[in-house]
C-alpha positions in Angstrom: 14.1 -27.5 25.3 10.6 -28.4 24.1 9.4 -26.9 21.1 6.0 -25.3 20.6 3.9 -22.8 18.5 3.2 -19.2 19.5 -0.3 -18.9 18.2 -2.5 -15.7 18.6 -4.9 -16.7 20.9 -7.1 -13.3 21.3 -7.2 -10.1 19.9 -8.7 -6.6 21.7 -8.8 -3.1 20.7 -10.0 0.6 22.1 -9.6 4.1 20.8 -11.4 6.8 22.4 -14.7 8.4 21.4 -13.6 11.6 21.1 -13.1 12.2 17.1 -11.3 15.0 15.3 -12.5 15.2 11.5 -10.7 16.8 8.8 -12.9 19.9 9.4 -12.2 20.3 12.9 -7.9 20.5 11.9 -9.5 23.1 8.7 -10.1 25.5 11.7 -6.6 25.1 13.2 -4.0 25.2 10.5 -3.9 25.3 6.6 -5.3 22.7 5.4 -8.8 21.1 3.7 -10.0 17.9 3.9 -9.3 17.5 0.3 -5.7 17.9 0.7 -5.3 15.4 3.6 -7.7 12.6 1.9 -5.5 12.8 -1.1 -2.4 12.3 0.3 -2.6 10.3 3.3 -6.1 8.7 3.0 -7.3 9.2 6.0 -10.5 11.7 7.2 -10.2 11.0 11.1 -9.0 10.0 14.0 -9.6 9.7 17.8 -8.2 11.9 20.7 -8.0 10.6 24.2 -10.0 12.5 26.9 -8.2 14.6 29.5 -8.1 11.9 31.7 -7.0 9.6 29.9 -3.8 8.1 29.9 -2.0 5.3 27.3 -2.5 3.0 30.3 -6.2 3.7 30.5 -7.0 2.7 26.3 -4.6 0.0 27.2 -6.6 -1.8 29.6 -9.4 -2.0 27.8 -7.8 -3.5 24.8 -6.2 -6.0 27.2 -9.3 -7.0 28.8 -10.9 -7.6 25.2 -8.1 -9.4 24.6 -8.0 -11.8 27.8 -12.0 -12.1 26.9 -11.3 -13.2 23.6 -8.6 -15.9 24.5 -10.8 -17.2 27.0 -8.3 -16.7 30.0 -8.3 -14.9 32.7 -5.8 -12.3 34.3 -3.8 -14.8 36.2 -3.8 -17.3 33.3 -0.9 -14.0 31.9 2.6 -14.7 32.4 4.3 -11.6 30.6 2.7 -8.3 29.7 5.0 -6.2 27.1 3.7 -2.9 26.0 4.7 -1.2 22.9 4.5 2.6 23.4 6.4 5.9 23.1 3.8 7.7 24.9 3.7 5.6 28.6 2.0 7.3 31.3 5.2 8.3 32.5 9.2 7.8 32.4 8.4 5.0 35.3 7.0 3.0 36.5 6.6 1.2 32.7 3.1 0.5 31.2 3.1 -2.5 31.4 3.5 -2.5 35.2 0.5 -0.6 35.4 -1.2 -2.9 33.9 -0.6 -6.1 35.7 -1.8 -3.8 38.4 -4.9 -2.4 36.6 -5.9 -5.7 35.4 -6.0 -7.6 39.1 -3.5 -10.0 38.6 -1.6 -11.1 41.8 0.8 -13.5 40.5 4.0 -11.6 40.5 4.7 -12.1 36.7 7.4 -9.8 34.4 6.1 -6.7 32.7 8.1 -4.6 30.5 8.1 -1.6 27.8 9.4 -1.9 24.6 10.2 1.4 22.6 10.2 0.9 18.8 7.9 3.6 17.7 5.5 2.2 15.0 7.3 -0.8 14.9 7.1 -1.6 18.6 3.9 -3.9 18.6 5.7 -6.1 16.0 8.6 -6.0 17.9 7.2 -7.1 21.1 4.9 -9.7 19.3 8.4 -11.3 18.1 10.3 -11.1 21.7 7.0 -12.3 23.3 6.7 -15.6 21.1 10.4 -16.4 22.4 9.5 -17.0 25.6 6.6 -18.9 24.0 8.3 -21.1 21.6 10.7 -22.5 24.1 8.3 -23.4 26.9 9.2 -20.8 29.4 5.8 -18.9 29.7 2.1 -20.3 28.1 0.3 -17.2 27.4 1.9 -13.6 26.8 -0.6 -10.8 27.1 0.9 -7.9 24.3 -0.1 -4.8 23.7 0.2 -1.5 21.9 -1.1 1.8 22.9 -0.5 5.2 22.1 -1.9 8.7 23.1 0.0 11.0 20.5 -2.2 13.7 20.7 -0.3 14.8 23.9 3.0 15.0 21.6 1.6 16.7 18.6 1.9 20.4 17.7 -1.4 21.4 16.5 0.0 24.4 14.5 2.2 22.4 12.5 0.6 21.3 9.4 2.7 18.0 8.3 2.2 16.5 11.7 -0.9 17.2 13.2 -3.0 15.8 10.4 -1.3 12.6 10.6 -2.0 11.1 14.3 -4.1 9.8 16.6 -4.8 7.7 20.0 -5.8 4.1 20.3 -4.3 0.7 21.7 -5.0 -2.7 20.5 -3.8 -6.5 22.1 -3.2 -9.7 21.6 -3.0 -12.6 24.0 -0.1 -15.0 22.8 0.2 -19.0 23.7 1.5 -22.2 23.3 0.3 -24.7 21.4 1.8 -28.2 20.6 1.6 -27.3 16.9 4.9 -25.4 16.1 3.8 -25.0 12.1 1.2 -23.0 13.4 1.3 -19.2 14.9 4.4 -16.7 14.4 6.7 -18.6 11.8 9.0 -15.6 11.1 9.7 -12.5 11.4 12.4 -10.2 11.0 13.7 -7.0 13.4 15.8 -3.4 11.7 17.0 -0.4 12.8 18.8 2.4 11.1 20.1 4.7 13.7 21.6 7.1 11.4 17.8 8.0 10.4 16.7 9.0 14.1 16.7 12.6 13.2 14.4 12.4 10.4 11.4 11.3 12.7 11.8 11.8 16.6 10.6 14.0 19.6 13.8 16.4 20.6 13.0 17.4 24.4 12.2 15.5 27.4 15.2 13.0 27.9 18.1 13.2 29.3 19.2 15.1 26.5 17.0 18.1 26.4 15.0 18.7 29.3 11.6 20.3 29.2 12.0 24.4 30.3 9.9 27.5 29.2 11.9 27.5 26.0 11.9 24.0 25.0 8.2 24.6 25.1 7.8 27.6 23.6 9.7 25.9 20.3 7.5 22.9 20.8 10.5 20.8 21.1 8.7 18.2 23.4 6.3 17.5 20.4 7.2 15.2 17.4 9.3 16.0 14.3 8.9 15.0 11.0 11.0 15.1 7.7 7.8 13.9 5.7 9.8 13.6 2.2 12.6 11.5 3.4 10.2 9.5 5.7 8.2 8.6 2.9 10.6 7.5 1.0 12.3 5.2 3.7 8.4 4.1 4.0 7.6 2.9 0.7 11.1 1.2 0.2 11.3 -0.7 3.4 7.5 -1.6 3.7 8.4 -3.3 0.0 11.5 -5.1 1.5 10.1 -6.5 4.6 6.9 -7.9 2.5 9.3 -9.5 0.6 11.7 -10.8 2.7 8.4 -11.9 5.2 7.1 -14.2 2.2 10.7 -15.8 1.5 11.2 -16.6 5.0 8.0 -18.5 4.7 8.1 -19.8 1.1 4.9 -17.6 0.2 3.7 -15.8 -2.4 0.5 -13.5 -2.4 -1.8 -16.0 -3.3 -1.1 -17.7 -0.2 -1.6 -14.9 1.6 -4.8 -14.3 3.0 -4.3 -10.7 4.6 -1.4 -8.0 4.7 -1.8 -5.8 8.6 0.4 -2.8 7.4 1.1 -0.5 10.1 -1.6 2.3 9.4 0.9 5.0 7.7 -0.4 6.7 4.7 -2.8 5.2 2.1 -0.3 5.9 -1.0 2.3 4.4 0.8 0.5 0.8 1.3 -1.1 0.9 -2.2 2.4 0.9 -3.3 4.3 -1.4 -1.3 1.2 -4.2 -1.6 1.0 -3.4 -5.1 4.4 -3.7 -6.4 4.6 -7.3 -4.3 1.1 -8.5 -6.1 -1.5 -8.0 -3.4 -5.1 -6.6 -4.4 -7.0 -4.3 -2.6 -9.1 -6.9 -0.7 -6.1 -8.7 0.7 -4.7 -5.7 2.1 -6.5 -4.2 5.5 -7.1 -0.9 6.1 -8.1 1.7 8.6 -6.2 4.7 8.5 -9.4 6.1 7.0 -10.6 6.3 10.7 -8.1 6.5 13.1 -5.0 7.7 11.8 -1.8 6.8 12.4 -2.0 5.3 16.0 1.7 3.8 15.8 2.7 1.0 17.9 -1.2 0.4 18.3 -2.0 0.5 15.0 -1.1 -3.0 13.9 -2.9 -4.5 16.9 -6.0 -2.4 16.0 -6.3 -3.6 12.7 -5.4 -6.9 13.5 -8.5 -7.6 16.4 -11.1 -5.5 13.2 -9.7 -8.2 10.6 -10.0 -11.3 13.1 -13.6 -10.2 14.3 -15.3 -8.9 11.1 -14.2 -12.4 9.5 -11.4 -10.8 7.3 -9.3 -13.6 8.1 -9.3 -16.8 10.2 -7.9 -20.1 11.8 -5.4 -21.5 9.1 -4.7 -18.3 7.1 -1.6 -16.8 6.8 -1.3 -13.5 7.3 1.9 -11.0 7.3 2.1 -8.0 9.7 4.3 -4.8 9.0 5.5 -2.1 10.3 8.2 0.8 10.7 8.9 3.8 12.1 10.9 5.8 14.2 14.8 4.8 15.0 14.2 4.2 11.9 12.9 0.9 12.8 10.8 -1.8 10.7 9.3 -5.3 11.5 7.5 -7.8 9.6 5.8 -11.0 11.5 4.3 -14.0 9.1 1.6 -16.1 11.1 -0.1 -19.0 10.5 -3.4 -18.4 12.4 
């Protein structure tokens, strides 16, 4: 089969106007703004409106996105959305958005469930189809509306998240040396526990009690999540420069998945990357999960952060526990 380059062709993003400051979560649990700028960095985030769904912020990042590549909808010939919040348990996100975006060709469209690493992960399974000259351009996306899963009387939770979706358009080009180069895909089953949502599967279905015990909302073990964090953020850094033969002076941007300020200081630190190589935004939205890469990707592209011929590394992880690191050549 032919061989060709999965370059990032456009990049989109939405999050909805609705904020919720630090102050605003002061009147519903024990907390202070002090307290959650210290240890997580960030002083807001955005909250979908009632009716809004993750399909609703996903369409407009999409349409950025087709904008940007210069395409249009029926130029797409796979959508994969990363979410754990879709619209529903089916039909998939990403069907309602070939719908929502008018195409009428009757391409695939699929969902891909890897928490905060999911945008990564679909950016990687996308550029296969790419690479070996099945499809030309791969519409991505990630999109989240937490707020519907988060208990707003739990304290080590609720400060944490918020709702947002970012895209990227993905395509061939006869340049394999440039685009996605590497990347690598984990998962640690053992560690589901520690970060997951208990009720609403097939497991535990959703009755008076279950809510009551606000067992449809997530769960965190913070500690031992931060911990995994720090660590693997620091491996896949690593392991994404090897693949590549880089070091951080070739590096012209780390995307971290928008987790916790301490925890990306410390990763980017210990592998050699300064402050202005490193992009941040958790300052204003939060942690957005599978759309927080994609969000912070389409602000770095646009504000000029970083550009054709850079290379850049993306990372993420999550719950699973999963992690992902992508190294592009833009």
């Amino acid at each position: 089969m032919p061989r060709f380059g999965a370059i990032i062709s456009g990049t989109g993003s939405y999050v909805p106007e609705k904020r919720l400051t630090n102050q605003d979560l002061e009147k519903l649990v024990e907390t202070s703004n002090d307290w959650i700028v210290q240890r997580t960095g960030i002083r807001e985030r955005r909250i979908a409106a009632s009716e809004q769904a993750t399909s609703d912020l996903a369409i407009e990042a999409a349409r950025r996105a087709i904008e940007s590549a210069r395409i249009k909808p029926d130029d797409i010939d796979l959508i994969i959305a990363a979410t754990l919040t879709p619209d529903m348990s089916t039909p998939s996100t990403a069907c309602i958005l070939q719908s929502a975006l008018g195409i009428k060709r009757h391409i695939g469209a699929f969902d891909i469930n890897a928490a905060c690493s999911g945008f990564v992960y679909s950016l990687s399974t996308a550029s296969q189809f790419i690479v070996n000259g099945i499809y030309k351009h791969v519409l991505v996306v990630g999109a989240e509306t937490l707020s519907r899963i988060v208990d707003y009387t739990d304290r080590g939770t609720c400060i944490l998240f918020g709702d947002g979706a970012g895209a990227v358009i993905l395509s061939a080009c006869d340049d394999p040396e440039r685009g996605l180069q590497a990347f690598e895909l984990g998962a640690d089953g053992a560690g589901g526990p520690l970060l997951n949502v208990p009720a609403g599967g097939s497991r535990m279905a959703i009755t008076p009690e279950v809510l009551a015990r606000h067992d449809h909302c997530l769960k965190m073990s913070g500690r031992e999540v931060y911990k995994f964090a720090v660590t693997q953020m620091t491996h896949s850094l690593q392991q994404a420069m090897q693949a590549c033969s880089l070091t951080s002076e070739h590096v012209r941007l780390v995307v971290p998945h928008q987790v916790n300020q301490r925890i990306i200081d410390s990763a980017t630190g210990k592998m050699g990357f300064p402050a202005e190589k490193v992009y941040i935004n958790i300052d204003r939205y939060g942690n957005t999960s599978g759309a927080s890469v994609p969000i912070a990707l389409d602000e770095a592209m646009r504000s000029g952060r970083c550009g054709a011929g850079d290379w850049i590394i993306m990372v993420a992880f999550g719950a699973g526990l999963t992690w992902a690191s992508a190294t592009v050549r833009l």
